[in-house]
C-alpha positions as a LaTeX table, in Angstrom:
\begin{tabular}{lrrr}
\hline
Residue & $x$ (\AA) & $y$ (\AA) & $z$ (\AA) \\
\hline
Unk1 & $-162.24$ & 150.54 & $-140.99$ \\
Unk2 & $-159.29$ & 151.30 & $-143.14$ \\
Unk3 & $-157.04$ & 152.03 & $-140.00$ \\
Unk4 & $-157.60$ & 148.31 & $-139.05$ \\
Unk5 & $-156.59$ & 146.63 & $-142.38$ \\
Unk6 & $-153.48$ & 148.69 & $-143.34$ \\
Unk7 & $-152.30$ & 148.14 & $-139.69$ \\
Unk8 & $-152.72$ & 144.46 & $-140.52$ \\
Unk9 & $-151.68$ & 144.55 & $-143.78$ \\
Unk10 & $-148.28$ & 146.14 & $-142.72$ \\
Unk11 & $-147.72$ & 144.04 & $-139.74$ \\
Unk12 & $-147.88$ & 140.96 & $-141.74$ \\
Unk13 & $-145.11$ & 142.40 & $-144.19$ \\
Unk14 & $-143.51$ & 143.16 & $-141.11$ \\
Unk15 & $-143.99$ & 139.46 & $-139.77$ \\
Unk16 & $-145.99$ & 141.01 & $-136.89$ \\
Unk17 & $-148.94$ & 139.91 & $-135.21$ \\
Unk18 & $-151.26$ & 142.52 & $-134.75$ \\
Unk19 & $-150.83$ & 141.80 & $-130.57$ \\
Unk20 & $-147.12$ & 142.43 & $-130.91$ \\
Unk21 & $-148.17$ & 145.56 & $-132.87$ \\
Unk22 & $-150.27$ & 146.72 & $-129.79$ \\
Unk23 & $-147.93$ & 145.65 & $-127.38$ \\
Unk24 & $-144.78$ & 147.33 & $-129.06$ \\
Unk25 & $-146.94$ & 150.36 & $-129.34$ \\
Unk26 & $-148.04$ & 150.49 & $-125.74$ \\
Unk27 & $-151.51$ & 150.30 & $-126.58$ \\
Unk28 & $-154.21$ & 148.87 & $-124.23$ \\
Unk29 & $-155.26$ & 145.00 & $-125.06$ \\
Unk30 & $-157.03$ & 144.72 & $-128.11$ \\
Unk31 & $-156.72$ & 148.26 & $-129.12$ \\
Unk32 & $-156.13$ & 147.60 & $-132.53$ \\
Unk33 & $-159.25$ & 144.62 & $-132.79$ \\
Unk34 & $-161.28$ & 147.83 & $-131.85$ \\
Unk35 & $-160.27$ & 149.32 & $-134.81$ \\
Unk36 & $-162.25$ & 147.23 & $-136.95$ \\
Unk37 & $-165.47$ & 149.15 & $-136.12$ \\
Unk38 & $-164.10$ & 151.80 & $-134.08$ \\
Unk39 & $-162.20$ & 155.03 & $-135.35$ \\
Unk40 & $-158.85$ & 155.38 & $-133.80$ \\
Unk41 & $-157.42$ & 157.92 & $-131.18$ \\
Unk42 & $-154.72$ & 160.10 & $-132.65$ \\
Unk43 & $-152.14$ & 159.04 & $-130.16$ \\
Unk44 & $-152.73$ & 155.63 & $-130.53$ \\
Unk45 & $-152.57$ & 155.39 & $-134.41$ \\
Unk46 & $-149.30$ & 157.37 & $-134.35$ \\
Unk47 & $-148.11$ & 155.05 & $-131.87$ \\
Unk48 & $-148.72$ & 151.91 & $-134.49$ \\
Unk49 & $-147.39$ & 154.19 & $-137.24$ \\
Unk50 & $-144.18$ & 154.60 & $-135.75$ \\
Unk51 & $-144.05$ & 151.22 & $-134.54$ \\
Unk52 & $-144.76$ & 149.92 & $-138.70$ \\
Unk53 & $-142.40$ & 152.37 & $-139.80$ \\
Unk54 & $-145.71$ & 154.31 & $-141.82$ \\
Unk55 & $-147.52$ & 157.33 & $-141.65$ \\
Unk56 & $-150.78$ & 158.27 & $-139.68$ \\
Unk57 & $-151.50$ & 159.70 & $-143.22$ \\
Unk58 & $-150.67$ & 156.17 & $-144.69$ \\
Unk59 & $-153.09$ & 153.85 & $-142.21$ \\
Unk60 & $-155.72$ & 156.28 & $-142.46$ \\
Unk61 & $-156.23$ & 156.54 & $-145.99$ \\
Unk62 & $-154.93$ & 160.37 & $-146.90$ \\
Unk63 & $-151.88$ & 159.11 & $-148.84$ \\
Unk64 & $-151.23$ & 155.11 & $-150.80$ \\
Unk65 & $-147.66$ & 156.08 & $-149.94$ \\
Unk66 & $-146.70$ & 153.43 & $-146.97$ \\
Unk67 & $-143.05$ & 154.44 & $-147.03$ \\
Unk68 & $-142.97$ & 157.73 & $-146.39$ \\
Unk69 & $-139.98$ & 158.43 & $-144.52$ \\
Unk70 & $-137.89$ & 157.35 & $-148.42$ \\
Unk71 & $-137.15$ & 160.43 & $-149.86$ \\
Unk72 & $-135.40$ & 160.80 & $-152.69$ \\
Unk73 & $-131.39$ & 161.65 & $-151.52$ \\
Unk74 & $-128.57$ & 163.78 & $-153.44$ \\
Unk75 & $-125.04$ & 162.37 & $-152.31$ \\
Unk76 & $-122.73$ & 165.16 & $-151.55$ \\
Unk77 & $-119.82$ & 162.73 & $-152.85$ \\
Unk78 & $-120.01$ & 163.27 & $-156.25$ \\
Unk79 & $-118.43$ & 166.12 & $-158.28$ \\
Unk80 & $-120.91$ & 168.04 & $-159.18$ \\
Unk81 & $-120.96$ & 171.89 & $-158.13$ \\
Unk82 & $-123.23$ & 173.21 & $-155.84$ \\
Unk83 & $-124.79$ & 176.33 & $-155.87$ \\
Unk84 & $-127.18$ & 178.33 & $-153.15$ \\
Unk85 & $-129.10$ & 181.26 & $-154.32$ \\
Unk86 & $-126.91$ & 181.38 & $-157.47$ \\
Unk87 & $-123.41$ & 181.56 & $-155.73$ \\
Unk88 & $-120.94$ & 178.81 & $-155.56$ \\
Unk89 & $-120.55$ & 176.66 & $-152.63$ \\
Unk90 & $-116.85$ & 176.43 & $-151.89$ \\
Unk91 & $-115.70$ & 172.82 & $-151.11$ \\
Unk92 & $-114.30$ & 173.97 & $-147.51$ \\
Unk93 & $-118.32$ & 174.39 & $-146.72$ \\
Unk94 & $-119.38$ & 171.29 & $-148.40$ \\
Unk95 & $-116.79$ & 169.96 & $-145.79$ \\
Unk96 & $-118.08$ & 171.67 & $-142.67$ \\
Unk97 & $-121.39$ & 170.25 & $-144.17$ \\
Unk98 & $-120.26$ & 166.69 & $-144.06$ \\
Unk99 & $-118.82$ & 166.90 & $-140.60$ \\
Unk100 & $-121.86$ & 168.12 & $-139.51$ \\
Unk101 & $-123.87$ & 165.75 & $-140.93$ \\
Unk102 & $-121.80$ & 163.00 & $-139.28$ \\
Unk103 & $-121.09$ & 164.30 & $-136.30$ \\
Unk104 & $-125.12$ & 164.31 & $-136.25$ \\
Unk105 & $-125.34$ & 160.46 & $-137.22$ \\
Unk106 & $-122.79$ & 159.70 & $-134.42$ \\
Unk107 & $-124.86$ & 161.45 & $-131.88$ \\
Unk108 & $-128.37$ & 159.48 & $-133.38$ \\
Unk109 & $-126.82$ & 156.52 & $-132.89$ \\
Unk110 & $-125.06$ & 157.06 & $-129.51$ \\
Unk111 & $-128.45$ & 157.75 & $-128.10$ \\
Unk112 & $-130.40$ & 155.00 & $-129.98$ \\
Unk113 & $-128.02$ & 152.29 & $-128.61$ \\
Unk114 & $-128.13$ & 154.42 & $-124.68$ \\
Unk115 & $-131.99$ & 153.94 & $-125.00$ \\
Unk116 & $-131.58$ & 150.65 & $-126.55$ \\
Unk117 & $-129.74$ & 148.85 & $-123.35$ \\
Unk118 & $-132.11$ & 150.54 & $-120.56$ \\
\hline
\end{tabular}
């Protein structure tokens, strides 16, 4: 099934076995060997997606796309003016934007590391 080889397709680009796959995913032993005839459960192929960094969409064959969390990004460094519905954003917003933004990106992190060192 196509579940089964784009699992171990990515895990090898990862430099994963496909047991440290199942195990990282929380999946029962051998889950992912099931795969091979077996359709997946929902919950257990979003479990190996998020553990491969992919899409459900991706390791069942809707989408090519593996990476699907890249979008494309528009710095708000630059000096270019901004606009929303056809009025001009004043830099002051574009400020209260940023801080935003990293205040948000503090936070992330903060709880990424806290769940990191339980």
């Amino acid at each position: 099934m196509i579940e089964f080889e784009r699992t171990k397709e990515l895990a090898k680009k990862n430099k994963l076995t496909l047991l440290e796959v199942n195990d990282k995913a929380g999946l029962g032993k051998r889950t992912i060997y099931n795969w091979k005839d077996r359709k997946p459960g929902s919950l257990a192929l979003s479990a190996v997606a998020k553990v491969l960094h992919t899409s459900t969409d991706y390791l069942s064959g809707r989408t090519d796309d593996p990476n699907p969390h890249q979008k494309e990004t528009v710095s708000l460094d630059h000096e270019v003016p901004y606009s929303y519905h056809g009025y001009h954003v004043p830099e002051e917003y574009l400020n209260m934007v940023r801080e935003l933004m990293e205040k948000d990106i503090r936070e992330r992190r903060a709880r990424k590391n806290d769940r990191g060192q339980q």
